[in-house]
C-alpha positions in Angstrom: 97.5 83.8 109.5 95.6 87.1 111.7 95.5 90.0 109.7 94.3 93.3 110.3 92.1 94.7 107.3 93.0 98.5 106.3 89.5 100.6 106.1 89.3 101.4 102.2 86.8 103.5 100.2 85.0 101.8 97.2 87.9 102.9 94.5 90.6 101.3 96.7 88.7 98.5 97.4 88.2 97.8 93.5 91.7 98.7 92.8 93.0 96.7 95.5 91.0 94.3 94.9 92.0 93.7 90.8 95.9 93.7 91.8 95.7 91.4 94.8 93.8 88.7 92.4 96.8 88.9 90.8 99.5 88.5 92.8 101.2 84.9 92.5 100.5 81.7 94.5 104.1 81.3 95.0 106.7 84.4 96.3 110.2 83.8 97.4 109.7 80.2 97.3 107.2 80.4 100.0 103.6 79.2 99.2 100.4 81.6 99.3 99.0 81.0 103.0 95.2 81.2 103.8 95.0 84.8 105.9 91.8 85.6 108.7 89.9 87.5 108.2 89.3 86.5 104.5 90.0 89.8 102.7 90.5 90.4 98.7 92.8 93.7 99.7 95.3 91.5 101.5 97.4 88.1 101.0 100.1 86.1 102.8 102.9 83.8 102.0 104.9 81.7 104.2 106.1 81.0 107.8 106.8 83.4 109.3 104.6 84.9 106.7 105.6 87.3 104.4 102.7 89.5 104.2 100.4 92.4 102.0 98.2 95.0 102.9 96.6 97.0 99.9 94.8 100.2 100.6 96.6 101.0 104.2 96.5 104.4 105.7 99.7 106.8 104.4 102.5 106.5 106.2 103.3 108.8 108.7 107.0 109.1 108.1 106.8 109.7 104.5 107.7 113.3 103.9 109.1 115.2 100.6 112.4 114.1 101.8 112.2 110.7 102.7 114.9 108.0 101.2 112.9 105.9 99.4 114.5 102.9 97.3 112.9 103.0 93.9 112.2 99.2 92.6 111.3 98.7 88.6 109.5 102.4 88.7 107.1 101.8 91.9 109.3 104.5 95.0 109.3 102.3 98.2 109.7 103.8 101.9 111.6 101.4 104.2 110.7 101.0 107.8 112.6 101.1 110.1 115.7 102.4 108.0 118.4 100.9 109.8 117.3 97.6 109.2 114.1 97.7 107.1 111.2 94.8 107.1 108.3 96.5 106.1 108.0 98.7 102.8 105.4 100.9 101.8 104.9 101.4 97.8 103.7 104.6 97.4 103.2 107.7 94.4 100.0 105.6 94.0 96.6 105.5 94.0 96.7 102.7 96.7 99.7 102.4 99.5 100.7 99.3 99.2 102.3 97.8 102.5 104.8 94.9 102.0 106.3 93.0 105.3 109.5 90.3 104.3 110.6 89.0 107.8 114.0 88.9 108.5 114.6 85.1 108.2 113.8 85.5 104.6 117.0 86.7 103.6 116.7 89.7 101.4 113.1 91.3 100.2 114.4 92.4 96.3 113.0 89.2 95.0 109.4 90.3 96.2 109.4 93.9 95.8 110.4 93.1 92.8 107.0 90.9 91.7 105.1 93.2 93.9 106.2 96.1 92.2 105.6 95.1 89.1 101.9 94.3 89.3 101.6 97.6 90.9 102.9 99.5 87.9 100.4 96.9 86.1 97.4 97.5 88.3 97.4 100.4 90.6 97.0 103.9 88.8 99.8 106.4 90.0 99.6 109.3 91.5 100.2 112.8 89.3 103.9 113.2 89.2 105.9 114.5 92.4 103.1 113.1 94.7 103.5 110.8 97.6 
């Protein structure tokens, strides 16, 4: 699977790097699929893949006010939010961006895992930060 790295500094590489190294081989009953380039900030599972980007840029449509959908403690912005497939974790060191493809069914399973490894291995941000 084609993946385009996010550019990271140093920190986010070594925090992105510790929590992808931990994610599982297995999510939503799809198995972990090989990703180009090879990348230790970014993993893949599936067909279509269900893919994750540590370390991506903030996203632009996340303001004071945005509706985020808060999963085991880790806030998540949905995109688009009419009929969301790609969520960003953010109030973290690292953005994390998560993609579930519609033919997946419904993404709580993942963000679920996801989020808890990010509470586990991404440092947050001081409270009321985005």
């Amino acid at each position: 699977m084609q993946m385009s790295p996010p550019e990271t500094d140093g920190t986010t590489t070594e925090v992105c790097s510790e929590f992808v190294d931990e994610l599982p081989d297995t999510l939503m009953e799809e198995e972990r699929a090989e990703i180009r380039p090879e990348s230790e900030i970014m993993a893949a599972w599936g067909d279509p893949p269900i893919s994750l980007r540590c370390g991506v840029p903030r996203p632009d449509g996340l303001q004071p006010d945005s509706l985020l959908e808060e999963v085991n403690g880790v806030p998540w912005l949905p995109q688009p939010e009419d009929d969301p497939t790609m969520f960003t974790a953010v109030g973290h060191e690292a953005y994390v961006e998560l993609q579930v493809p519609s033919g997946h069914g419904a993404p709580a399973a993942a963000m679920t895992t996801v989020s808890d490894l990010i509470s586990e291995h991404v440092p947050e941000l001081p409270e009321g930060t985005l």
